[in-house]
Each structure stands twice: as C-alpha cells, then as structure tokens.
C-alpha positions in Angstrom: -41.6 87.3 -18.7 -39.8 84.3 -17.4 -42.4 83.7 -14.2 -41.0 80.7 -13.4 -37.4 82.0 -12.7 -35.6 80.6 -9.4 -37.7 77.3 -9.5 -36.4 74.4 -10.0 -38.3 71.3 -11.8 -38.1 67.8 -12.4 -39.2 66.1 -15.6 -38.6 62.2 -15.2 -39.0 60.8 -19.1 -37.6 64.0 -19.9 -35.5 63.0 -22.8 -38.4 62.7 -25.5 -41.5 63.1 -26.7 -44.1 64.6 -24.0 -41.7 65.1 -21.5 -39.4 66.6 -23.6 -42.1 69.3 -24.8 -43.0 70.2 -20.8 -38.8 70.5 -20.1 -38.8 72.7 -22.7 -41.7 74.8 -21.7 -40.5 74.6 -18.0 -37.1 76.0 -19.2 -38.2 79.0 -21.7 -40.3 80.5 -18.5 -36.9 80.6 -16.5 -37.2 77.3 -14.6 -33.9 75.3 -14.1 -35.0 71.6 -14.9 -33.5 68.4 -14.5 -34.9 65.8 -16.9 -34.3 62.6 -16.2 -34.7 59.2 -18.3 -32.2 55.9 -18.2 -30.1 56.6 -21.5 -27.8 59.3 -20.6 -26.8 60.2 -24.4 -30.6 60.6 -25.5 -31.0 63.1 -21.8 -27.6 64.8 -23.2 -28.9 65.2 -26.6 -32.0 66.2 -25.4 -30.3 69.3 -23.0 -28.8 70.7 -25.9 -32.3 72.7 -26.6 -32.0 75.1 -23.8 -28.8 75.9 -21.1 -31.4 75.4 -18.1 -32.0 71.9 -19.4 -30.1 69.3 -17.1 -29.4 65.5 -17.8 -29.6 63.5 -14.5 -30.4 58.9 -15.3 -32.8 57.7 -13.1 -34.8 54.5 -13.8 -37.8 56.0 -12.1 -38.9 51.5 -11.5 -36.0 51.5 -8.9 -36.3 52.5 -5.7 -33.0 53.3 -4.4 -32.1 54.9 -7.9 -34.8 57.3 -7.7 -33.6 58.5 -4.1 -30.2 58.6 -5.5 -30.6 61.1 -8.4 -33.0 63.3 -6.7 -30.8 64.1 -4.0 -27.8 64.6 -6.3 -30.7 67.1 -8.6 -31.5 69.1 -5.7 -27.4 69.3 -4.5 -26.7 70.7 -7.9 -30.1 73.0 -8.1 -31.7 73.3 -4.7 -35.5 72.3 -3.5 -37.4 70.8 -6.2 -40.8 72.6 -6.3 -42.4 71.9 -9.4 -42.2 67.7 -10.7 -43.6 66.3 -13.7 -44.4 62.5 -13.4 -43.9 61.9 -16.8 -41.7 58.8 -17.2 -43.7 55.7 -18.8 -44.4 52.6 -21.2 -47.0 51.3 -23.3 -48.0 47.9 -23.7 -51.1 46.3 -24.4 -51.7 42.6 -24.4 -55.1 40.3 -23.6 -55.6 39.4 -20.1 -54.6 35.8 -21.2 -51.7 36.8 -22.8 -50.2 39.3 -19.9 -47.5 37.5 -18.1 -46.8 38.3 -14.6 -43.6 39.9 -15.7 -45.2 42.4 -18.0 -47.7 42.9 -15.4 -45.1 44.2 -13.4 -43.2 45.8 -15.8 -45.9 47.8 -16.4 -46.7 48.6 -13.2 -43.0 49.2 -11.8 -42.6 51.6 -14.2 -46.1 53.5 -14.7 -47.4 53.6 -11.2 -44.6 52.8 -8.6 -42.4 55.2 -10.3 -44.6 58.1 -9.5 -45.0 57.0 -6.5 -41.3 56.7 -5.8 -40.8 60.1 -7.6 -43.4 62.1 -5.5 -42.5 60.3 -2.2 -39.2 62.1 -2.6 -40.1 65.3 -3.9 -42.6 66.6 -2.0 -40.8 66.9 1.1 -39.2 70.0 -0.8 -42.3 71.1 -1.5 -43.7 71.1 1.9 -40.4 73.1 3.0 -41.3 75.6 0.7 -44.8 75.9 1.5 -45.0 75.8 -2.4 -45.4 73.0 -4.9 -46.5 72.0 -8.6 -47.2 68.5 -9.4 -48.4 67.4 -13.0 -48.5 63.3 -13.4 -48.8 62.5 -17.2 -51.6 59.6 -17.1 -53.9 59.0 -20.0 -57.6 58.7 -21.4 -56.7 54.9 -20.6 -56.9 56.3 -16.5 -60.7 57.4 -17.2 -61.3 54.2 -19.4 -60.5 50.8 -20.1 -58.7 50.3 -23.2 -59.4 47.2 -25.2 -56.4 45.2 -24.8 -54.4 46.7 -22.6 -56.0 46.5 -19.1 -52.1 46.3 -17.7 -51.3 49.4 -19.1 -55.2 50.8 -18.6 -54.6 49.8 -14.5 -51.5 51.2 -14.0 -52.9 54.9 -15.4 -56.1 54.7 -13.3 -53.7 53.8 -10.5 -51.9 57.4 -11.2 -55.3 58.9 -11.2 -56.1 57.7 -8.0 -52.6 59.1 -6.6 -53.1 62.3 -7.5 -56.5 62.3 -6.3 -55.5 61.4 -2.7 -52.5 63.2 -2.2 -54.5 66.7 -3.5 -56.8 66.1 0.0 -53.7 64.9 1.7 -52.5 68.3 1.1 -55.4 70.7 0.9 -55.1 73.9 1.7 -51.4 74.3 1.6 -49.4 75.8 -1.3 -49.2 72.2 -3.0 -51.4 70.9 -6.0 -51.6 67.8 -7.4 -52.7 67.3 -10.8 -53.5 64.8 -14.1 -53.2 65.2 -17.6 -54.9 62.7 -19.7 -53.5 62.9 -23.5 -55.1 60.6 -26.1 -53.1 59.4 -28.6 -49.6 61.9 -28.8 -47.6 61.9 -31.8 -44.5 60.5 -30.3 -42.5 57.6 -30.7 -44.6 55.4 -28.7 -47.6 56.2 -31.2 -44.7 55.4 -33.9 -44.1 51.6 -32.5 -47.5 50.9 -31.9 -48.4 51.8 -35.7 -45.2 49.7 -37.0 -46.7 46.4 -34.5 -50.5 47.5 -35.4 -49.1 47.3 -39.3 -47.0 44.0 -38.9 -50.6 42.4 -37.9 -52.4 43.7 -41.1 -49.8 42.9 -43.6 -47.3 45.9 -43.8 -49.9 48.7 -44.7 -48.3 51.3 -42.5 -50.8 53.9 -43.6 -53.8 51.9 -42.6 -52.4 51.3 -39.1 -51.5 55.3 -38.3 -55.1 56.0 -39.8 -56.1 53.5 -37.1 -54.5 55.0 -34.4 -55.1 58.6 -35.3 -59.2 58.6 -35.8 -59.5 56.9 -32.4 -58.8 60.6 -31.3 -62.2 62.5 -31.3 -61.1 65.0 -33.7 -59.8 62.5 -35.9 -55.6 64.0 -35.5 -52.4 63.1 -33.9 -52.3 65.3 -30.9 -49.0 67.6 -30.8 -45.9 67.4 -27.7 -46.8 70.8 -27.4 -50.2 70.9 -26.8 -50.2 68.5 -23.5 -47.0 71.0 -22.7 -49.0 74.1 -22.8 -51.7 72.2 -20.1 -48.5 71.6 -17.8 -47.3 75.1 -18.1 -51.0 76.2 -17.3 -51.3 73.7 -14.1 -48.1 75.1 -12.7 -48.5 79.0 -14.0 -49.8 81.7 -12.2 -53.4 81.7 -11.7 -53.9 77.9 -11.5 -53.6 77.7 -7.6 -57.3 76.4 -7.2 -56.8 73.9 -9.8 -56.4 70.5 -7.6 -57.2 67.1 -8.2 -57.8 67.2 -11.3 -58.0 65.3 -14.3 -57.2 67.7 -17.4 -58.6 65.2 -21.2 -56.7 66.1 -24.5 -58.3 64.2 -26.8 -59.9 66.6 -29.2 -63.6 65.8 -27.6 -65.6 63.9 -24.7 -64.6 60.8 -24.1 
C-alpha cells in the first residue's frame, strides 16, 4: 500500500547516506520527493533508485538559495507537506582549536539550514492543514561530545527548534520531530575513521573499532534503520507523536 501517494516531500542531504535511505523510503510508499544536496551529479546519480526520486541543488547554508529551489520544487510538484531536515557536517575540534570560521561553518550549515529550510516549508504545510517534519540531529543534541562542542551546539540547537515550533503549532495537523542516530555507517563515519587512523599510525581497523563500540550495542548502525523511524514519524498512526526526540543508538545514552 503506497499510503503516502499524492504527498510530496523534501529531503535536503538527499543524495547519500541517511538522507538517501529516508528518499528512498519516502518514494517506495508513493511520495514524490525532491532531494536536494549541492553536487548535482551525486543528486542525479542518486534519483536513479526510484522514478519519484527528484534532483533539485540547494546549499541549505544560503539563504536566498534555499528560497530559490523550494519554490522551483513545489512549481514542479506542488505544496510540500512532509520535509526531512537532513542536510549536515561533522567536525570536531577542541575549543582552542575551533576557528571562528569553522564555528560558523558548522553552524551555517547544521542549524541555520533547518532553519532556512522549515521557514519556507511550512507555510505549505499550514495551507494544507497537514504537515510532517523529521530534523536528522544526533546523540551529540542530548550530549556533549568530547571534542566537538561546535558540531555538539549546532545539534542541540536543532533540538531546541523542533521543540518550539511543535508548541508553536500544537494542535493543528503539523508535527515536528528529532531523530538522534549514533554513529551511522555512512561516509561521514568513513572519514572520521580514515582522520581517527592517521592519528594512531595507519591502523584503520583500530580506529572503526573505535568508532563502532562507542555505540551501545557495540555496531555500526544501518541508513535503513534511522529511515524506518522517519517513515514511522510521518506514517499513519504517528499524529500524537510531537516534539520529540526519537535515540538510535542501540541503548540508553
């Protein structure tokens, strides 16, 4: 049963990884979805897994472009109703070693980008009287990561988003909502391991091990499983869901 036939949805980092995994989803249950990302042959590529998959650049950090693309995604495949704030980077550095510029990097990217992206969206969704909104934050949103308190910030800054605009909106057909993944096999796991491994002298086995047991049950976690929480938060029977922060991290953190 494609339940999700007629809606249209909007996956920004939709080329890869996570985002790629929730388009996916999104598009098997009969949504039309626009995934956006800021390399057009990697969103063109990535379309090629389903016809209701749709390339659209966006840099999510610009303000004007993220206006721009959304209007031309909704000319092509009317109201958007269902958005996944997906679009991110990772970067961890000591306090004394975070420039200004990566601090905003970081931030222009991870938290102004949702911001941007919802601020334009939700309009639709109000029209509608109907709306889904996942934001892709992290366990780094619920705690500070050692080392990455740029990164850690910018994901409890999505947190709190999501928070406010779920009472902004209570009681209407909209819900806002937070999914927390811990470490994802993806390819920002796979650069993080290759730097992690530079540091202790080239053992590339030692640094995935690293990453991988900081995840309670001691595994990479799957694109598909953070997918299957987004297809839950925007499915049928989820409408009391709201404001919510959903952990996969294979236990408590």
């Amino acid at each position: 049963m494609n339940e999700l036939t007629g809606k249209h949805a909007l996956v920004t980092g939709g080329g890869t990884g996570i985002g790629l995994a929730i388009a996916t989803s999104l598009a098997g249950a009969g949504a039309d979805v626009t995934i956006t990302g800021r390399r057009i042959e990697v969103l063109e590529d990535a379309a090629k897994a389903h016809p209701n998959l749709h390339p659209g650049v966006m840099d999510v950090s610009d303000e004007a472009d993220v206006k721009s693309a959304v209007a031309k995604a909704r000319e092509a495949r009317g109201p958007i109703t269902i958005c996944v704030a997906n679009a991110g980077i990772a970067e961890g550095r000591k306090l004394t070693k975070t420039s200004t510029e990566m601090w905003r990097k970081v931030m222009s990217v991870n938290l102004d980008g949702v911001f941007y992206t919802l601020r334009e969206v939700v309009p639709d969704m109000e029209r509608e009287d109907w709306g889904r909104v996942v934001a892709i934050s992290s366990i780094a949103g619920l705690k500070g990561l050692k080392g990455a308190g740029a990164y850690s910030a910018s994901k409890h800054g999505v947190i709190g988003l999501i928070r406010s605009f779920s009472e902004d909106f209570m009681g209407s057909g909209l819900t806002f909502n937070a999914i927390c993944p811990a470490y994802v096999d993806t390819a920002i796991v796979t650069r993080n391991v290759d730097a992690i491994s530079e540091k202790i002298g080239g053992d590339r086995e030692a640094a995935l091990a690293m990453m991988r047991d900081l995840n309670r049950h001691k595994r990479l976690i799957q694109p598909e499983e953070v997918a299957a929480a987004a297809m839950w938060l925007v499915g049928a029977g989820s409408e009391s869901v709201n404001g919510q922060t959903i952990e996969i991290a294979g236990g408590q953190m």
